[in-house]
N, C-alpha and C positions, 0 to 999 in steps of 0.2 A: 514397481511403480516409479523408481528414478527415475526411469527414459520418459512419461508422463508429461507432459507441456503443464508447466506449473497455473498456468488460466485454466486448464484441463481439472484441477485436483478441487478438493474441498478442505476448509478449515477443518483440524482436529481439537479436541478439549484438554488432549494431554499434548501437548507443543512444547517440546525442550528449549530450552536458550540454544544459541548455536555458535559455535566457536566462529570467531573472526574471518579466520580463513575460510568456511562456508558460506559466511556471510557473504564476502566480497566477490565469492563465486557466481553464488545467486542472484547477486545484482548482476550481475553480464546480463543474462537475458533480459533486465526490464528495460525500459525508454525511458530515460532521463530520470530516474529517480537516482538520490544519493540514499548515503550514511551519515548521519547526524553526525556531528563531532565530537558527541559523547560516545555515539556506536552503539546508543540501545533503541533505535528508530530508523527506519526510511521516509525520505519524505521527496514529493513532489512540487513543482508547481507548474499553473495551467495559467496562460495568460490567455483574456479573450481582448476584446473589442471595445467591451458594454460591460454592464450590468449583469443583465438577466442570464447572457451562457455562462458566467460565474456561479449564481444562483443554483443555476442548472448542473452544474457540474459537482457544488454543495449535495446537491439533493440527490444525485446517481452516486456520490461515494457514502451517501448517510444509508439510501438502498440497501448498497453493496455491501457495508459494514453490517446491515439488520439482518441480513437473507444469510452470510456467513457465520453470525453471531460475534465477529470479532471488528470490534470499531474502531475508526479513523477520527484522531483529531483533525479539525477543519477549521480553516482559516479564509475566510474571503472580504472581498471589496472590489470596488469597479476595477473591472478590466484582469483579476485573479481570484484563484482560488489553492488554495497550498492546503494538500493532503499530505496526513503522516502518517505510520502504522507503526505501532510497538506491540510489545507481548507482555502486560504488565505481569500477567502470575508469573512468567521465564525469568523475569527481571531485564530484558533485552529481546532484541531481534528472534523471531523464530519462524518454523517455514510460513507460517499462519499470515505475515506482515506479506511475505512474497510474490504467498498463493495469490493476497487479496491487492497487491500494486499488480500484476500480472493479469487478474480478473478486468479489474478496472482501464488497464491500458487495451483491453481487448474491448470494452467496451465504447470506448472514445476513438477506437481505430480508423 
């Protein structure tokens, strides 16, 4: 399941923390997401236009977080929306944040 396209995989319930060096790995593949500068979070942000493709974009990562079971803190206002993924029970990042910034990028492609 490595070789796997991490949009390809599904959230698990038992999700280890993941060392640093995996981390920074697994960011290669996404688009434009970081590592928080604490390093227990990825987060994005979407700039639109308006309003409402914020809103919108609110509402396909609240989805996505519901359908995976694993949720994104969400932040919006005109013209953005900044999506974050952590792994509270890991205490940090784990592949569950990566699957679900990688799902999500595939869906706004």
């Amino acid at each position: 399941m490595a070789d796997q396209k991490l949009a390809d995989r599904n959230c698990t319930s038992e999700a280890a923390a993941l060392e640093d060096g995996a981390a920074r790995s697994m960011l290669q593949d996404l688009n434009e997401w970081e590592i928080t500068g604490d390093g227990e979070a990825i987060e994005r942000r979407f700039t639109f236009k308006g309003f409402l493709k914020a809103v919108e974009m609110a509402n396909l990562a609240a989805w996505l977080g519901n359908k995976q079971d694993h949720h994104p803190d969400i932040r919006f206002g005109f013209g953005y929306c900044e999506v974050r993924f952590t792994t509270h029970d890991a205490g940090g990042l784990s592949e569950n944040d990566f699957i679900c910034a990688a799902k999500l990028d595939a869906l706004v492609a």
